[in-house]
MARVEX-421624 format. One line per 2 residues: their letters; for each residue z, x, y of C-alpha. Coordinates in steps of 0.001 Angstrom, whole numbers. Each point is the difference from the previous one (the first is absolute). Layout:
% residues N
A = Z/X/Y ~ ...
***
This chain:
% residues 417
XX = 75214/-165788/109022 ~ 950/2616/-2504
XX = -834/3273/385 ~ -2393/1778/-2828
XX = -1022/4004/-690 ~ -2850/570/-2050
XX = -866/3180/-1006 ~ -3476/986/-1457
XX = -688/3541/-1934 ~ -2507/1603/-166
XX = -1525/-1549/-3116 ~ 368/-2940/1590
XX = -2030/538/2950 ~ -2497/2423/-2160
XX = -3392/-1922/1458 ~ -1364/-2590/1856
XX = 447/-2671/-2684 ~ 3937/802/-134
XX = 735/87/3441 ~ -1478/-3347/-60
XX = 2109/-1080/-2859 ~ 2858/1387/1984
XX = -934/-1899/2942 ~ 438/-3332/-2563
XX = 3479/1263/-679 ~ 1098/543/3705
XX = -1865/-3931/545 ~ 2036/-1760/-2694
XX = 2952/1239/1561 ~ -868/-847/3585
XX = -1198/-3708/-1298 ~ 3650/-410/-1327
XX = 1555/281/3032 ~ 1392/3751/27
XX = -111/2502/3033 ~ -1927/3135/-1562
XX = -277/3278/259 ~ -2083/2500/-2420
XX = 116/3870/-632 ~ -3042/1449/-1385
XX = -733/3329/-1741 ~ -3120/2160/514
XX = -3095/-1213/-2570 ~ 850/1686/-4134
XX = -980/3544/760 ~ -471/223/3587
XX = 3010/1961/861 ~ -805/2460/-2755
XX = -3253/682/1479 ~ 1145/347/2857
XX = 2742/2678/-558 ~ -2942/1559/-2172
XX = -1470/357/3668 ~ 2792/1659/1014
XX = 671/2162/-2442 ~ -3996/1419/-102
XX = 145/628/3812 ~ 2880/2005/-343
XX = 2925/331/-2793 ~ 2471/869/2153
XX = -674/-3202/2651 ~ 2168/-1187/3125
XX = 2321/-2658/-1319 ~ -691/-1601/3096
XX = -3497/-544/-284 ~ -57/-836/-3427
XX = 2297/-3103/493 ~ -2684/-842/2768
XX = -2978/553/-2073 ~ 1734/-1985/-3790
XX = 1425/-2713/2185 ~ -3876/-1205/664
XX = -299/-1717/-3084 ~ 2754/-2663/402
XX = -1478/-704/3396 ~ -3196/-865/-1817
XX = 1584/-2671/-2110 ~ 2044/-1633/2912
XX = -3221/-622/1910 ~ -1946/-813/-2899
XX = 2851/-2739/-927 ~ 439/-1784/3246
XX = -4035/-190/446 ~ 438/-1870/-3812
XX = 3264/-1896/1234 ~ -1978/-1251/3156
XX = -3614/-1174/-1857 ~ 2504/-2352/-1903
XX = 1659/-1710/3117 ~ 3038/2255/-320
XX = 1617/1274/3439 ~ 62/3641/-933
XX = 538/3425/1886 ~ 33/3754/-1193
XX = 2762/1953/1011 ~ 535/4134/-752
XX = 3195/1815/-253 ~ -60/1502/3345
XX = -588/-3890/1855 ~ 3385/-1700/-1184
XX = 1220/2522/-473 ~ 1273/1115/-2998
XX = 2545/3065/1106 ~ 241/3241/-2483
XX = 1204/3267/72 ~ -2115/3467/381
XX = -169/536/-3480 ~ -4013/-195/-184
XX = -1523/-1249/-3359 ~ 3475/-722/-1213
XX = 1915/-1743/2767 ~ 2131/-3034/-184
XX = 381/-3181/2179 ~ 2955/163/2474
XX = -626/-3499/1738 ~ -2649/-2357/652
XX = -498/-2054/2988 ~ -561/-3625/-969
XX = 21/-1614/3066 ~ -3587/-406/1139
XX = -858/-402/-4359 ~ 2914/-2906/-48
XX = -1850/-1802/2816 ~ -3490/109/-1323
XX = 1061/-1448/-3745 ~ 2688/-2216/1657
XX = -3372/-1476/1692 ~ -1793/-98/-2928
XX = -2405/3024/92 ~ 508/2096/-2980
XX = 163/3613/638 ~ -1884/2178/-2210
XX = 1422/3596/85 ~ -513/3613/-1356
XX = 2542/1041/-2310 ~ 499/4056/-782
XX = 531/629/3531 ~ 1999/134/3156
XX = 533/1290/3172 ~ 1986/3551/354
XX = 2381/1626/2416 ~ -3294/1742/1451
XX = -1835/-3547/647 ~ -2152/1069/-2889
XX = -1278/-1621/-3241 ~ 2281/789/-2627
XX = -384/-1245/-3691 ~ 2509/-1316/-2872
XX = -595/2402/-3061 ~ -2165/-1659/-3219
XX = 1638/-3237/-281 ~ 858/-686/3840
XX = -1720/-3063/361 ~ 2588/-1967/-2371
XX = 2703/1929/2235 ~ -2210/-1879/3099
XX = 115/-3272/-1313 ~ 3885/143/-269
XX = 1023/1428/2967 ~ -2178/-2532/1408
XX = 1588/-2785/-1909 ~ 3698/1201/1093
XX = -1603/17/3646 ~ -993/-3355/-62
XX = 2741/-1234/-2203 ~ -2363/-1266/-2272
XX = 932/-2843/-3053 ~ -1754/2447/-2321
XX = -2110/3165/-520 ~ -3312/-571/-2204
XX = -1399/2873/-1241 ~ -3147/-422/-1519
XX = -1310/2328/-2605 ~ -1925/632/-3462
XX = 3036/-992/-2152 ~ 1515/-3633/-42
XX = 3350/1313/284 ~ 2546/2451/-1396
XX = 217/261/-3965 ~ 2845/1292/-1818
XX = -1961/3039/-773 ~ -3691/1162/368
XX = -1819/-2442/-2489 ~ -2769/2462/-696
XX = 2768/2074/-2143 ~ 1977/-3242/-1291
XX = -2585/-3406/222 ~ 2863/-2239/-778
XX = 1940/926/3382 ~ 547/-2877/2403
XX = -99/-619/3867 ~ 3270/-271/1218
XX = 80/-3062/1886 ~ 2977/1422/2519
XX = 1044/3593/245 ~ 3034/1482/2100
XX = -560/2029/2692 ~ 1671/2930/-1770
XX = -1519/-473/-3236 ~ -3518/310/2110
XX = 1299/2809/1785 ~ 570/2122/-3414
XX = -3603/-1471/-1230 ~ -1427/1085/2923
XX = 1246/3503/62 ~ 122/468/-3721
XX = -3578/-396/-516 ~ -966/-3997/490
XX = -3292/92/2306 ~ -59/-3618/1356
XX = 2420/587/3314 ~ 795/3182/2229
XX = 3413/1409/-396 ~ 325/227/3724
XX = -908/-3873/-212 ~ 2636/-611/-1855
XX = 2451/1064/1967 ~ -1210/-1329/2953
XX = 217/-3572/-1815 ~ 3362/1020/-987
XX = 1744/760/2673 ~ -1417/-2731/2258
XX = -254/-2738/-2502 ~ -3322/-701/-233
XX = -1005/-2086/-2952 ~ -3365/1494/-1540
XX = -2537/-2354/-2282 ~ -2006/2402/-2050
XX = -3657/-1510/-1055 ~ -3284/103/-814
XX = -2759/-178/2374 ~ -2696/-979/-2552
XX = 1636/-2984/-689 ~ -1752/-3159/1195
XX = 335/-458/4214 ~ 979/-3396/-885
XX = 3326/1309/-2036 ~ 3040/-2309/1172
XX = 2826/698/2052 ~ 2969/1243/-1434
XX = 1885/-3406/307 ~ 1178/-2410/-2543
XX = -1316/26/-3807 ~ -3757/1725/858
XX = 1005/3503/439 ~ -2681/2827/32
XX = 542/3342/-2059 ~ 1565/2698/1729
XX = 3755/1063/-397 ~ 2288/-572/2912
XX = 1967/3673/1662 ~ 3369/-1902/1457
XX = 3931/335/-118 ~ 1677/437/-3373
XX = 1463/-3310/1375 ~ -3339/-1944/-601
XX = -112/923/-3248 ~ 2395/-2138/-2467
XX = -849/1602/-3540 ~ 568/3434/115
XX = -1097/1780/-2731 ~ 1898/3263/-1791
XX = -3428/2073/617 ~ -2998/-1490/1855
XX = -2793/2796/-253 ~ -747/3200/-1599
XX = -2162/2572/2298 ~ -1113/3556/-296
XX = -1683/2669/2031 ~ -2278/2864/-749
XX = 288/1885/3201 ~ 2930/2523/-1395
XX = 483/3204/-623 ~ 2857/1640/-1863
XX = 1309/3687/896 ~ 2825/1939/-1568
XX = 2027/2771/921 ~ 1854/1984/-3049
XX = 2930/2024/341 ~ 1238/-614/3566
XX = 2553/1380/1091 ~ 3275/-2450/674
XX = 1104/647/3039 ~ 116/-1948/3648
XX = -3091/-378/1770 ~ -2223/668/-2420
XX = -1544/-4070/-8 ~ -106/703/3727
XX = -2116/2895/-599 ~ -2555/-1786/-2181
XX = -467/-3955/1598 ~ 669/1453/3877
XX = -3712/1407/-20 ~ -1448/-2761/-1831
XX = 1651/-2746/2587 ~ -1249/2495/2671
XX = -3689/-349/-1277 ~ 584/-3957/-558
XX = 221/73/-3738 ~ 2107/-2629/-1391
XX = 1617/679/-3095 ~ 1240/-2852/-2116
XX = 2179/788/-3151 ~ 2221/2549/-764
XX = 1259/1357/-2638 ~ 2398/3126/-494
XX = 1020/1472/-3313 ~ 2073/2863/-1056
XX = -2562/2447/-1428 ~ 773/1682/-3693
XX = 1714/3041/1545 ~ 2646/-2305/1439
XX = 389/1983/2474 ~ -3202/-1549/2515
XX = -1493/-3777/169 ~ -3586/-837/-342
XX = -1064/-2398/3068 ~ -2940/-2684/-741
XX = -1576/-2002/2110 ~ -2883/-2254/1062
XX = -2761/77/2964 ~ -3030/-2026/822
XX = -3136/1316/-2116 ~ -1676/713/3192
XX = 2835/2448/1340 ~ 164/2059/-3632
XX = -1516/2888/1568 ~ 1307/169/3053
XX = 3954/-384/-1754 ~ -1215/2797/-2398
XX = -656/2224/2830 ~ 3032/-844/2011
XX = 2512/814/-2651 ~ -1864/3678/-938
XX = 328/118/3796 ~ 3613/196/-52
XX = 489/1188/-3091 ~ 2109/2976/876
XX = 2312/-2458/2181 ~ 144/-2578/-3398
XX = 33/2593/-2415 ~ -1147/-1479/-3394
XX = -666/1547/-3299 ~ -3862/-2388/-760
XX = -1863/-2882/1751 ~ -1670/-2708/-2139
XX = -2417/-2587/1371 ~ -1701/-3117/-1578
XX = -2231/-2522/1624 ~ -872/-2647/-3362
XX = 3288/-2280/597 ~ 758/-2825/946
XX = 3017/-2014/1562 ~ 521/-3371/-1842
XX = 2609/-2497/1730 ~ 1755/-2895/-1305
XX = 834/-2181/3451 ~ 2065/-3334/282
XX = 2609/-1517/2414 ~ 2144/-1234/-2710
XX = 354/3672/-1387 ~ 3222/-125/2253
XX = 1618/-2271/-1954 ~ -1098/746/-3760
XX = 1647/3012/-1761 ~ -2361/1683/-2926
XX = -3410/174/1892 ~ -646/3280/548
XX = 1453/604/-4503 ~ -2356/-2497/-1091
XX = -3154/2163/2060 ~ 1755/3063/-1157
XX = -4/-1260/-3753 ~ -3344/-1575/293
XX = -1992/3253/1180 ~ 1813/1938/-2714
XX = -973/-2347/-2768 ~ -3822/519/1423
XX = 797/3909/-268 ~ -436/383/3640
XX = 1938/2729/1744 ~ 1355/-854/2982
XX = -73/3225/2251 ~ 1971/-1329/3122
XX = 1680/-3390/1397 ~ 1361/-936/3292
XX = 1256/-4141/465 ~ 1227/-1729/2811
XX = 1340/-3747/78 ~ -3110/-1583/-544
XX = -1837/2708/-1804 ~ -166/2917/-2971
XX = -2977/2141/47 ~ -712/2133/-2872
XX = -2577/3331/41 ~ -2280/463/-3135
XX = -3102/1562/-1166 ~ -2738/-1846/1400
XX = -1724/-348/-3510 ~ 2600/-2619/-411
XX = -194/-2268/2943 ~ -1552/-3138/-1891
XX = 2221/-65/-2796 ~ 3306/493/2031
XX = -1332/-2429/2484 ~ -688/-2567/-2476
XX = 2924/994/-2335 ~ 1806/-930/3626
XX = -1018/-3278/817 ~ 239/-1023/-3433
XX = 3848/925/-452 ~ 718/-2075/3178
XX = -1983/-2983/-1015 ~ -2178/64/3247
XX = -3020/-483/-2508 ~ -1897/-3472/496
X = 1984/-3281/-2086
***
């Protein structure tokens, strides 16, 4: 038998009615023969209420308990599921983090698989129960509950699948698959029928909702093909065999995928925030002195830009951090402002970071001019850029983020034939 990982959000397993549905998905794949294993989220909402519940008893909570108190809800849905699983004839257990188990580190609320323990799971599907288990969470060096971050349970359902050595990953969710950009901007983007794991990986941390970044990478580095796809299509949708394939795009090896395309999607992110030092002084370890204390308080800063400031004789340094961190960057830098020594600090938080990603930028000159030219002819200032391989990222004013977008997609003809 092959081996199968669903995965379930939590839109997906929202009521009663769904998890039923769900239960119709998990059956159709159990009725064609595969060994199966599924990773459920908590119920939409139920984790937020339940770090509301947190939060109200006391703001400043013990990580500890609060992984033992949020990790409830997916233990909810794994029961719930199995009791659905079983009143249709289905052979069908619930399993938590802690009873595999799933191995993390200490890092509560934010901690990351180390290893699973398959052995007793591989037996049970191998036998043809399917195992139902709680995604989100884990088992720390402490023998407590720890959970995955927002976003864990996809990070579940792959380390499972790499575990198990699993044909495929299925991770079900709102979306039939990954476009080449968000269609509520541009309606005539397209799913992608197969993406690269790298070109994910820069979705994924660039702004593209659908997978975890952590997830990812996890599928990345263990090669773990992952079949992104609606669960409200019809129980009954076909396998993905011969000429009856269901929607959904395909995460695999750029080796799977035989026409590469210059650019394959165009995504953006709002969560950024802009700050700018004037008239720094040019000397050594003055970059030290300003990103040291932001790494130290776990604030990632993304691009960079340094430019010799009108004196010539000092450089203005800009740069970018996550929306969220804005304040806390602000107040790092006046900090150690004696140790910098600067002549002005600027801040903006209405920008946004608009990337152009594609495998086959490696081996096309010009991409990055024709964006370049494209924005300009649009009158859109471009404020920073960082690229990579696969990827140029541009910074603008977030009025603009529709137009650039679209202007984007347009240029690279990723627009709907």
């Amino acid at each position: 038998m092959s081996r199968l990982v669903l995965k379930f959000g939590g839109t997906s397993v929202a009521d009663l009615d769904r998890i039923r549905n769900v239960a119709c998905h998990v059956k159709r794949e159990v009725d064609a023969g595969h060994a199966v294993a599924v990773v459920v989220s908590a119920m939409a909402g139920e984790t937020n209420k339940l770090v509301g519940f947190c939060r109200d008893m006391a703001p400043l909570h013990d990580a500890r308990e609060y992984d033992s108190v949020v990790a409830a809800g997916e233990q909810v849905t794994t029961g719930l599921l199995a009791i659905a699983l079983q009143t249709m004839g289905v052979n069908a257990r619930s399993w938590l983090g802690w009873q595999l188990p799933i191995r993390t580190d200490g890092a509560h609320g934010a901690a990351h698989i180390e290893a699973i323990d398959a052995k007793l799971l591989d037996e049970r599907i191998t036998s043809g129960q399917v195992a139902v288990i709680a995604g989100f969470q884990g088992l720390g060096p402490d023998n407590r509950i720890t959970t995955l971050g927002r976003g864990g349970s996809d990070a579940s359902a792959v380390a499972v699948a790499a575990a198990l050595n699993a044909e495929r990953c299925d991770i079900y969710t709102d979306v039939d698959g990954v476009y080449t950009t968000d269609p509520r901007i541009v309606p005539a983007a397209r799913r992608l029928p197969k993406v690269a794991y790298e070109e994910m990986l820069e979705m994924a941390s660039l702004g593209a909702k659908v997978l975890q970044v952590r997830a990812v990478e996890m599928a990345m580095v263990h090669g773990v093909r992952t079949f992104v796809r609606s669960s409200f299509d019809a129980p009954d949708a076909p396998e993905i065999v011969g000429a009856n394939e269901p929607v959904g795009t395909l995460i695999c090896d750029e080796d799977e995928i035989v026409e590469k395309n210059t650019v394959t999607g165009i995504a953006y992110s709002k969560d950024e925030a802009q700050i700018t030092l004037r008239h720094v002084q040019d000397k050594p370890g003055v970059a030290a002195a300003v990103f040291g204390p932001l790494a130290d308080a776990n604030i990632n800063v993304d691009m960079i830009v340094q430019n010799v400031s009108e004196d010539g004789r000092t450089t203005d340094l800009t740069f970018t951090v996550p929306r969220s961190d804005y304040e806390r960057s602000m107040a790092s830098i006046e900090a150690n402002s004696e140790e910098i020594g600067f002549g002005g600090l600027e801040g903006v938080t209405d920008v946004v970071k608009v990337s152009v990603i594609g495998i086959g930028m490696r081996s096309h000159a010009g991409v990055a001019a024709q964006a370049f030219r494209a924005l300009a002819g649009r009158n859109i200032n471009i404020r920073a850029i960082t690229t990579s391989e696969i990827k140029i990222s541009v910074l603008i004013d977030a009025a603009f983020t529709e137009l650039a977008v679209r202007t984007l997609h347009s240029l690279y003809g990723l627009d709907t034939q």
